[in-house]
C-alpha positions in Angstrom: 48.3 182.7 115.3 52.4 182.2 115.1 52.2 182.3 119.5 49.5 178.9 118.9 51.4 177.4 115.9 54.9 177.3 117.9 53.0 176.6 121.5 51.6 173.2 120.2 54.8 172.5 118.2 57.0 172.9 121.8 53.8 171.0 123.9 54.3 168.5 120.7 58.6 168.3 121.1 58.3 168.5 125.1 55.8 165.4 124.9 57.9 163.8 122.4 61.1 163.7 124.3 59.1 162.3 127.1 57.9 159.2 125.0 61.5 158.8 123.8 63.1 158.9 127.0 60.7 156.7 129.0 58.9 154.4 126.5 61.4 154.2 123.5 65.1 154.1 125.1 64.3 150.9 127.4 63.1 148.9 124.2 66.4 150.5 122.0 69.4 150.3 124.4 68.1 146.3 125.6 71.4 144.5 126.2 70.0 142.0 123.6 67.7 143.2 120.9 66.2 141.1 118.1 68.7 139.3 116.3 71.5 140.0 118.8 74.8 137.8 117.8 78.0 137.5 119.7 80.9 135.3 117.8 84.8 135.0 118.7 87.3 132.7 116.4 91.0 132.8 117.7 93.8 130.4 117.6 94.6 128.3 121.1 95.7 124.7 122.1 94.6 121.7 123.7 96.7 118.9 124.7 95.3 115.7 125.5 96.7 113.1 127.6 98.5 110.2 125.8 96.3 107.3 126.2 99.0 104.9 126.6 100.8 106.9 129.2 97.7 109.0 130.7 100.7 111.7 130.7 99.7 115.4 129.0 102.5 115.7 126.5 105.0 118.6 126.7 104.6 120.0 123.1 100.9 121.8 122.7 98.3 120.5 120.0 97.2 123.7 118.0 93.1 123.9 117.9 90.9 126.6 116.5 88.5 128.2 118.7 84.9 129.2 117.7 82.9 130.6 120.6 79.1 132.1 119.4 76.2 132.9 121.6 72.7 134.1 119.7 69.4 134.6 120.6 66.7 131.3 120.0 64.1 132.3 117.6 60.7 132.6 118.5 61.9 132.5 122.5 61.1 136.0 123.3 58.8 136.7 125.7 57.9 139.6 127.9 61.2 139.9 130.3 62.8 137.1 128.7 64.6 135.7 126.0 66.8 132.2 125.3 70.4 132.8 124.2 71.9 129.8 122.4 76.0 129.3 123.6 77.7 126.8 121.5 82.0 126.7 122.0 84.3 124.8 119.4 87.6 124.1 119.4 88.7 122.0 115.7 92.6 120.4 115.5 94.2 123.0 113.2 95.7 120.1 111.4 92.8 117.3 110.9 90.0 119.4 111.2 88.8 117.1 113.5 86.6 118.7 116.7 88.3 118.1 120.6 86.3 119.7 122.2 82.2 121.2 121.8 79.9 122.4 124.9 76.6 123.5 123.8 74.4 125.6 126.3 71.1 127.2 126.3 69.9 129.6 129.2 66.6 132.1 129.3 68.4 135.7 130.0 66.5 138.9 130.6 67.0 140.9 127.4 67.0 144.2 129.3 70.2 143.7 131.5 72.1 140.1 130.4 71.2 138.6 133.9 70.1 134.7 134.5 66.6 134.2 134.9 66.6 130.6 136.2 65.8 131.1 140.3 68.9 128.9 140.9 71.2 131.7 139.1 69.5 134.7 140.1 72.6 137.5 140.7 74.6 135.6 138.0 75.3 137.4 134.4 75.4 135.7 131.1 76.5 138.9 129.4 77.6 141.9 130.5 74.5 144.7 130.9 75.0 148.3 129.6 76.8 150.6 131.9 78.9 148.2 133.1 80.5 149.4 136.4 83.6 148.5 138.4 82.6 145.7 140.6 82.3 142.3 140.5 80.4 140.5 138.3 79.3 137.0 138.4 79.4 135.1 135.4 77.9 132.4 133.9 78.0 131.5 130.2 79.5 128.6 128.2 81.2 126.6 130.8 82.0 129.0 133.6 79.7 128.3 136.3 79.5 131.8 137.7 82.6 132.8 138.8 83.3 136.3 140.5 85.0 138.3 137.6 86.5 141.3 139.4 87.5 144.6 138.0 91.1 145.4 137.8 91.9 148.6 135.4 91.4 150.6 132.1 92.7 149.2 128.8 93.2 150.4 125.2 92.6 148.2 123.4 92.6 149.0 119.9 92.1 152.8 120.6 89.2 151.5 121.9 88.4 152.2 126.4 87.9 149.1 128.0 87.4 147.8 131.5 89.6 144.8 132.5 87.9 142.2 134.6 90.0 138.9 135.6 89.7 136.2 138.1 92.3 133.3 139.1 91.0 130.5 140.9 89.0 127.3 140.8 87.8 126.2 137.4 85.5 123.5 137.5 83.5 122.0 134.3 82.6 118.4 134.5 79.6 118.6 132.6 81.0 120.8 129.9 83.2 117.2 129.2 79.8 115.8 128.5 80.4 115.1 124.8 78.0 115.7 121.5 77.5 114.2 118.6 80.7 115.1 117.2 82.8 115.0 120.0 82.8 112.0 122.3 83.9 114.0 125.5 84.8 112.3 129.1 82.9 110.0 130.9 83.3 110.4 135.0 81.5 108.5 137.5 79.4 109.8 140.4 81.2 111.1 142.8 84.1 112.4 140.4 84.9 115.7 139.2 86.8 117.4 136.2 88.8 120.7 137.2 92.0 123.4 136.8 94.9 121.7 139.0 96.0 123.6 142.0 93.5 126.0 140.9 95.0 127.2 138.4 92.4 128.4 135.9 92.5 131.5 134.4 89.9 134.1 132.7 90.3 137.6 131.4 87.4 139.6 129.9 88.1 143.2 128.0 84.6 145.0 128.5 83.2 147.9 126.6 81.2 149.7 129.4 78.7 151.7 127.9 77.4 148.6 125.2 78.7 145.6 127.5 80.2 144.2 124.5 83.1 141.6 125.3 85.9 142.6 123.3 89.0 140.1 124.2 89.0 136.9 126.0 91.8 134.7 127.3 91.0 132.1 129.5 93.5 128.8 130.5 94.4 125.6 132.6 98.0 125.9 132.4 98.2 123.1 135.4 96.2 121.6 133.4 92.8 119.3 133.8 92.3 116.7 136.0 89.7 113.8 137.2 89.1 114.0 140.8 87.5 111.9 143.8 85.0 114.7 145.4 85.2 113.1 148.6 88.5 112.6 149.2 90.2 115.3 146.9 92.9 112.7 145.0 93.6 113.2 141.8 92.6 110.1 139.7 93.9 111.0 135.8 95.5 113.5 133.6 92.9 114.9 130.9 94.0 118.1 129.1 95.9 121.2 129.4 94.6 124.1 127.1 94.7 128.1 126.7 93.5 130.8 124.2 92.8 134.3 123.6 91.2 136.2 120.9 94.1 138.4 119.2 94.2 139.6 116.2 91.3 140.4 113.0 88.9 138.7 116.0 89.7 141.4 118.1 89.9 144.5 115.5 86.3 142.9 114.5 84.9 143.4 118.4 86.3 146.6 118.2 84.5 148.3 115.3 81.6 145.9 116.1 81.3 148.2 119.9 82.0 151.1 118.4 79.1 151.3 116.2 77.1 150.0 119.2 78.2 152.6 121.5 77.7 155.1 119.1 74.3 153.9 118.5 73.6 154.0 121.8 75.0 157.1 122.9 72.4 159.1 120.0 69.4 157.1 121.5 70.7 158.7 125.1 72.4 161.6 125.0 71.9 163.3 121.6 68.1 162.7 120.4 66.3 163.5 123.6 68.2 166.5 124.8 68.1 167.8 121.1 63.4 167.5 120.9 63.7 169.0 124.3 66.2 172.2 123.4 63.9 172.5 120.2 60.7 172.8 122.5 62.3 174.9 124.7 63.2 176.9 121.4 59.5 177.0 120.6 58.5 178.1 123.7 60.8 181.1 123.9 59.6 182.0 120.5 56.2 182.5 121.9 57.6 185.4 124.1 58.5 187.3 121.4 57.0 190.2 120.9 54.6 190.9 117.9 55.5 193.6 115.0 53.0 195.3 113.9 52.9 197.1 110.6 51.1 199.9 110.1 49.8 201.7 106.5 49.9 205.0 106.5 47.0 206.7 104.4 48.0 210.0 102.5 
């Protein structure tokens, strides 16, 4: 009777690990599960051009950056869900908004990748098990640039994977304007972009949960109208910078932590540990019986 009892519970623990390795894990470890929300605040600049001069002045306006990307509700579907991207940047001193881009893109929830045909190989976010190669990414206003791995950071105490790229940054239609900010107007044929290519983004990646941990990003040369055609540059439009630093960045930190932990139990610890116990079970079964004997006087 024991040999049955632990038999079925090891046929029960072996089938078990099974179901959590191939059914449950995909649907636990998704790059972005239900109610997934990404959010960066951190202090930067942006200097406009004076309009009476249409020169960028020397001394930097202060801004406030708020940068948050969440998933739609009621936009998941089988293989896909929408992710909502909305960057802010407020004047530190009036309150007033310079600058808001607002974008929406349907992402495969499994790995972060684009699932318009038009973007296919691009990444909005980072997927799990991020490895050191070149991404291409595509979120708020970058337009799928080739981020490139460099090194490992601490950062925090925390392991990251740098990933950088210097080169052309172009974003006419992240200029567009909203409703409460009344952005740039350019005419066909015209284009808004980094001077001398100057533009500049850095990403500090958590591998295991793809969790961006520190940003900077920059148009030191700064922004400029161009002729498309011909390549002349027609005006002076902004010069900005940022990175997250800071209570942002201690936030990130403990925010991937718990996320790798998470995922690293779902992985590495629960399946491993039903399949040692059914292995247990199992071995149990081969041991041998005592019998006991009463002995009649």
């Amino acid at each position: 009777m024991r040999k049955k009892v632990f038999m079925a519970a090891g046929l029960m623990l072996f089938g078990l690990t099974a179901v959590w390795q191939f059914t449950l894990v995909p649907r636990l470890t998704e790059r972005i599960p239900a109610g997934w929300q990404w959010e960066s605040n951190y202090i930067g600049y942006q200097t406009y051009a004076d309009p009476q001069t249409g020169q960028i002045p020397e001394k930097d306006v202060t801004g406030t950056y708020t940068h948050t990307v969440a998933t739609v509700a009621d936009t998941r579907r089988s293989g896909s869900v929408e992710l909502y991207d909305r960057y802010v940047i407020h004047d530190i001193t009036s309150g007033q908004v310079t600058y808001e881009y607002n974008y929406r893109a349907p992402v495969d929830p499994r790995t972060g990748a684009h699932l318009k045909e038009e973007y296919r190989g691009d990444y909005f976010l980072f997927p799990r098990n991020v490895e050191r190669k070149t991404y291409n990414l595509r979120f708020s206003y970058l337009k799928g640039i080739p981020v490139t791995f460099q090194r490992e950071e601490e950062v925090e105490g925390l392991n990251t994977y740098l990933f950088t790229y210097h080169g052309r940054g172009e974003y006419t239609e992240s200029y567009a304007g909203t409703e409460m900010y009344p952005g740039t107007k350019v005419e066909p044929g015209q284009e808004i972009k980094c001077d001398d290519d100057q533009f500049v983004f850095k990403v500090w990646v958590e591998p295991l949960t793809g969790e961006m941990i520190k940003i900077e990003e920059s148009c030191y040369s700064n922004d400029y109208i161009y002729d498309i055609a011909t390549g002349k540059q027609l005006a002076a439009l902004d010069r900005w910078g940022g990175q997250t630093a800071g209570d942002d960045v201690v936030s990130r930190v403990e925010t991937a932590e718990r996320g790798r932990s998470k995922i690293l139990w779902q992985t590495h610890y629960i399946p491993p540990g039903l399949f040692a116990a059914g292995l247990l079970c199992f071995s149990l079964v081969m041991l041998p019986v005592r019998s006991s004997k009463n002995e009649v006087a």
